[in-house]
C-alpha positions as a printed NumPy array, in Angstrom:
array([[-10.493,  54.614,  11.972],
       [ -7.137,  54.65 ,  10.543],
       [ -5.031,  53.119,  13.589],
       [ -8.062,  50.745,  13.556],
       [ -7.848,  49.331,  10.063],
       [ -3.421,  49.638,  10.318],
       [ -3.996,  47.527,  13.498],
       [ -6.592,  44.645,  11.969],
       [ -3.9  ,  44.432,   9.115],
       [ -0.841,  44.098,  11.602],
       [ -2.813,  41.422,  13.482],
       [ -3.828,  39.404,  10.019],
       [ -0.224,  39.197,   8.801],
       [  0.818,  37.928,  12.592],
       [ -1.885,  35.287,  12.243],
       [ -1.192,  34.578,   9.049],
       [  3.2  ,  34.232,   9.463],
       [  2.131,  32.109,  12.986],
       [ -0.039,  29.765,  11.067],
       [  2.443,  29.488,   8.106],
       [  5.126,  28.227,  10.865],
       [  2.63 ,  26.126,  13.052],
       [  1.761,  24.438,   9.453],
       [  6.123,  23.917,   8.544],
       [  6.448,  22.113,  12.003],
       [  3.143,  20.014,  12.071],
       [  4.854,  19.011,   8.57 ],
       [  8.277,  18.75 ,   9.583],
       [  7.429,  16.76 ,  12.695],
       [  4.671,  14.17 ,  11.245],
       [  4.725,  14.116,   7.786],
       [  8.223,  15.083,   5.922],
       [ 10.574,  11.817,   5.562],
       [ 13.425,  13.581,   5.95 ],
       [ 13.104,  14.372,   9.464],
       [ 13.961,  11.919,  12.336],
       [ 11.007,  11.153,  14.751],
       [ 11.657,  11.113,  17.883],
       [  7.881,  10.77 ,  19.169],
       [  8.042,   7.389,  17.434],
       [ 11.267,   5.287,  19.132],
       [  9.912,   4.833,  22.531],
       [  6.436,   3.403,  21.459],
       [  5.196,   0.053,  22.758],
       [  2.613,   0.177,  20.074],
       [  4.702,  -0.122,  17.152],
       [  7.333,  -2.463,  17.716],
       [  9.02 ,  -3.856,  15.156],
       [  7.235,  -6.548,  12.625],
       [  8.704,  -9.714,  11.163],
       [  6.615,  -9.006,   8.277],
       [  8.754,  -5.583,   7.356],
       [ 11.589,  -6.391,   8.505],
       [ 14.541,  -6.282,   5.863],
       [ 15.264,  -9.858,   5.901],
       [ 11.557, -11.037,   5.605],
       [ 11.522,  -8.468,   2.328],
       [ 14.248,  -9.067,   0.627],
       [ 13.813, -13.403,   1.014],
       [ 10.194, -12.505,  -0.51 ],
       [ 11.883, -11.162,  -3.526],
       [ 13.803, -14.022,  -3.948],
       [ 11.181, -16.147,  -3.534],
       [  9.103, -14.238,  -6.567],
       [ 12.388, -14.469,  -8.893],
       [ 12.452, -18.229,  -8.22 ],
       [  9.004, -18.577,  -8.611],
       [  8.636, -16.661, -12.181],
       [ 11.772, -18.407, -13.038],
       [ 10.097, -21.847, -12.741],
       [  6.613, -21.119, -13.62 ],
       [  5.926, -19.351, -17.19 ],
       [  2.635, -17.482, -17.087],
       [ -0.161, -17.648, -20.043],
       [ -0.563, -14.424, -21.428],
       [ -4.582, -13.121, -22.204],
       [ -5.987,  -9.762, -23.396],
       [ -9.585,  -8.93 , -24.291],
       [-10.869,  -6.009, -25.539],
       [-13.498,  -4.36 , -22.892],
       [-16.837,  -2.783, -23.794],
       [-15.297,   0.746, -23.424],
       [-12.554,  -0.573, -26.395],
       [ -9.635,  -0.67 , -23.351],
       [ -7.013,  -3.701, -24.392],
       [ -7.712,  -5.231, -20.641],
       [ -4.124,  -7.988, -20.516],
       [ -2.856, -10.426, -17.594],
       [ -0.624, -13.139, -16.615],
       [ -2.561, -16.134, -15.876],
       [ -0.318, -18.28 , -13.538],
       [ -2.807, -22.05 , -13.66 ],
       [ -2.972, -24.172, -10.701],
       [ -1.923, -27.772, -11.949],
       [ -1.178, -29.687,  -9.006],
       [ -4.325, -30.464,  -7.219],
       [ -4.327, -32.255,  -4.091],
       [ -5.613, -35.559,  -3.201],
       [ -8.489, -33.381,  -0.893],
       [ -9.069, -30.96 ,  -3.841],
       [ -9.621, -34.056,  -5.984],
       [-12.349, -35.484,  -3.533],
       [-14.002, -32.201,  -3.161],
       [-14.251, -31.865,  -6.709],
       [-15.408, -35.294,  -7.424],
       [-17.921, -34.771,  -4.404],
       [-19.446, -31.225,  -6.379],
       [-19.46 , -33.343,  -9.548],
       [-21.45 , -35.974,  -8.154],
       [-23.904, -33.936,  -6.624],
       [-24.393, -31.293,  -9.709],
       [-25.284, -34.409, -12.22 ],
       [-27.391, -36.206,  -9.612]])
């Protein structure tokens, strides 16, 4: 009963150190950003986007600057039901298109007919 119970233990702590290193290099290999992944450089599936690329990025943050440069937002706050000050940047549409013009005289004339 003795070897028994000394043997159970010795096979619990093997399981138990093999598991702790199968978890490390399931980590390692898929999950830490630190390590280099090789599994991922010869995949067809994930080429590279134009939407991530660097370039693409950093002319989208130049674009934003510009834009909140030129275009001052209205601030608003109102106080919710739960008391939480709820506050935004309200950034108003005031060019309107010749199209967006017809459509909304078209909804105007058929809401006061």
């Amino acid at each position: 009963m003795k070897k028994f119970s000394i043997a159970a233990i010795c096979i619990i702590l093997i399981l138990l150190v093999m598991y702790g290193f199968t978890g490390n290099y399931f980590y390692n290999m898929a999950l830490n950003p630190n390590k280099e992944k090789d599994f991922l450089s010869d995949n067809p599936h994930l080429a590279q986007s134009e939407a991530v690329s660097g370039k693409v990025a950093e002319s989208s943050k130049l674009a934003d600057a510009e834009f909140a440069k030129e275009h001052q937002p209205d601030e608003m706050s109102i106080v919710s039901a739960d008391q939480l000050k709820l506050s935004a940047k309200l950034y108003e549409n005031i060019t309107m298109t010749i199209n967006g013009l017809l459509s909304f005289m078209v909804i105007l004339a058929i809401t006061h007919k």
